[in-house]
N, C-alpha and C positions, 0 to 999 in steps of 0.2 A: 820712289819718284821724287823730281824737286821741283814743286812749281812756283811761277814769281807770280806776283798783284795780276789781276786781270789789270786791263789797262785803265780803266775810269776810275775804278780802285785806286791805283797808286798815283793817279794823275790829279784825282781831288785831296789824298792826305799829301803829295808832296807840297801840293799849293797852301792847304791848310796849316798845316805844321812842315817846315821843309827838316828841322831837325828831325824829324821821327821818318825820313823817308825810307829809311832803310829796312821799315814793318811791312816789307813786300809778304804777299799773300792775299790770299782771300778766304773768305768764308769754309769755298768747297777748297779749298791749297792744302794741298800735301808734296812734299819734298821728304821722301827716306827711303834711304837702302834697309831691305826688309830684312829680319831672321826672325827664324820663332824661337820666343822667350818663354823659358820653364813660370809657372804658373807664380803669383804673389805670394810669399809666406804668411802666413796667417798670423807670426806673430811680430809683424813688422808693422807700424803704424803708416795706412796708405793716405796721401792726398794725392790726386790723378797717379801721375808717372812718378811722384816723388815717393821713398821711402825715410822713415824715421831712424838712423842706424845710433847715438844718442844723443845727447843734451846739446852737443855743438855739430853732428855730423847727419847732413840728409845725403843719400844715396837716388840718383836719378838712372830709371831701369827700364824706359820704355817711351814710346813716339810721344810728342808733345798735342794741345791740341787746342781748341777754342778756351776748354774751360780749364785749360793750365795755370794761367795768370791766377784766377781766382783763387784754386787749389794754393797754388804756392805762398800767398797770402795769406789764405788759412793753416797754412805749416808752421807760417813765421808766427803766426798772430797765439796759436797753440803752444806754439818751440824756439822762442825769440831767441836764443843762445845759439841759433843754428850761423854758423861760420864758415863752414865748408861743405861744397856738395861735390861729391863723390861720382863719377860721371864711369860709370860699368855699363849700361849696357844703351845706346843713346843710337838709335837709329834715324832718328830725323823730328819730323813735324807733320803733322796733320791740317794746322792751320798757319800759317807764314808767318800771318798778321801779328797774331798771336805769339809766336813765337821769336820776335825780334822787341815785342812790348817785353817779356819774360825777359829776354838780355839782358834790359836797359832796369827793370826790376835788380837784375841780382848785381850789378854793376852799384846803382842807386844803393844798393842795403849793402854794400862792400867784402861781398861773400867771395871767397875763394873758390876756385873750381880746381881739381883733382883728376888725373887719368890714372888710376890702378894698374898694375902689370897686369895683362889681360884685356884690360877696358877695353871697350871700343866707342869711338864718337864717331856719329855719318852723318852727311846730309844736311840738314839744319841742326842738329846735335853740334856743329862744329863752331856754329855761331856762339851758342851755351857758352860752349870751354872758353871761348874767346871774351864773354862777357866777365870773368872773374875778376876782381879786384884784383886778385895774386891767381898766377896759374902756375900749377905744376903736370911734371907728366914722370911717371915710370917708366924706364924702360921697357919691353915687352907692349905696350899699349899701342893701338893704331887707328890710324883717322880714314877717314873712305870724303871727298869729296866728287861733285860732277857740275856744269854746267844747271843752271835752273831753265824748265820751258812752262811760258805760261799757260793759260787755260786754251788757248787758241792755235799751241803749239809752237811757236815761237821760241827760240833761243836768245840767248845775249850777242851773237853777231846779227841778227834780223833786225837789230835797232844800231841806232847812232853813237859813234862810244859815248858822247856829253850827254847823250839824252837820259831823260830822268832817273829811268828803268837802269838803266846800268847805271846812273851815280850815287843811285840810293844804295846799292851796296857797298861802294867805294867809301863812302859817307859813315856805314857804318862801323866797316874794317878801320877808318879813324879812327872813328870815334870810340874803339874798342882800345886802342895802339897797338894795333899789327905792324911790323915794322916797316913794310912796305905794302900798305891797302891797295896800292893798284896794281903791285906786282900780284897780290895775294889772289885778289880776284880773277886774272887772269888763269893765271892757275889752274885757280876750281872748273874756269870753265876751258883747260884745255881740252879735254874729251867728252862730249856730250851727254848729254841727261839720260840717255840709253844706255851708258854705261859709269865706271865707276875710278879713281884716281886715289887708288891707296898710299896713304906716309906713315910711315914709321912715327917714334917717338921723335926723334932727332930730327926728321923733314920737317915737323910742326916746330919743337923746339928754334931753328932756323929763322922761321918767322914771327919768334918773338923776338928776335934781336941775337939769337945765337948762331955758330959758324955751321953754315948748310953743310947738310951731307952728303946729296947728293945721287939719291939711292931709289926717286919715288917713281916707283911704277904704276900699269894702270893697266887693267883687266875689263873684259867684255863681259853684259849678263850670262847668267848660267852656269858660270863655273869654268868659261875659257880664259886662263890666265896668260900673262906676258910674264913667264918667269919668278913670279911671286906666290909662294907661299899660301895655302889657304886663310884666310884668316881666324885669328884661334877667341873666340868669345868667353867671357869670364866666368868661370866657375865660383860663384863665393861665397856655395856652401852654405848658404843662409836659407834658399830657397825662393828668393824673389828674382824676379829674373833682372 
């Protein structure tokens, strides 16, 4: 699931800080398209969803959450050399709020973000990717977006397009440099938070500034698709998921 700020939530941080308004979420926020992920390897060093893969490389393998920011600060503060995070298995967010602080975190430390042939980024996972200094993507890798609804059920057409709620994400996709944030966000919310709007490597590559493909479909819960392909999740043999 993806859900945005309750409303006094985003309505007192947009007034407080307007640059951070794009930390939609709440406390109880979760936005992610679900699978179950093989268990943590034992001999992978864990902070929340982050894994240790070496000296410059963290591997992120799982929903983001309240105490991510923390975690990921205690990765850096442990593994300062870390450079690049490795984005394999990234289903969303637990916490919004949280999760668009962690963006501006790994933007801030000028960490690279990575999609592996295989990866998968969904939901608020896609924010991540888009948070890197430098992004890259593999062929083979794909992104799952949808519409966010908040706590009261609400989608991004039930408000005003200028109004807060919808410009603190446009704000963020800036502030990220998507190459078109308001084209981007409309996008995500072409098909509803009930269901899901898969891209390839090349549909995300597109909206960093590369020639669209062309190709992005979009699939209803459960497993009824529109033509596409199941999607294939990363095998990486390490054991974390």
């Amino acid at each position: 699931m993806r859900y945005a700020f309750t409303l006094v939530a985003l309505a007192a941080l947009f007034a407080a800080h307007p640059a951070a308004a794009g930390d939609r979420g709440a406390s109880v926020a979760e936005r992610t398209i679900a699978h179950a992920a093989p268990a943590p390897s034992p001999g992978a060093a864990a902070y929340g969803p982050f894994r240790v893969l070496d000296d410059g490389r963290a591997a992120l393998v799982d929903a983001t959450d309240g105490a991510s920011v923390s975690a990921f600060q205690a990765m850096l503060r442990d593994h300062p050399g870390i450079s690049v995070i490795e984005m394999v298995e990234c289903p969303g967010t637990d916490d919004d709020s949280a999760n668009l602080r962690l963006g501006r975190l790994i933007r801030a430390r000028g960490i690279a973000t990575h999609v592996p042939r295989g990866g998968s980024v969904r939901s608020g996972g896609v924010e991540l990717f888009l948070a890197g200094s430098r992004r890259s993507i593999d062929d083979g890798a794909e992104f799952a977006v949808h519409a966010w609804r908040d706590t009261d059920g609400r989608e991004p057409g039930d408000y005003a397009t200028d109004s807060p709620y919808n410009r603190a994400y446009v704000d963020y996709y800036r502030e990220m440099g998507v190459a078109d944030p308001q084209g981007f966000y409309d996008m995500t919310n072409a098909v509803p938070n009930s269901q899901a709007r898969w891209l390839t490597a090349q549909d995300m590559r597109s909206w960093l500034g590369e020639p669209r493909a062309g190709d992005v479909k979009a699939h209803a819960p459960g497993g009824e698709e529109s033509g596409l392909p199941a999607i294939a999740y990363l095998d990486s043999g390490t054991g974390f998921p």
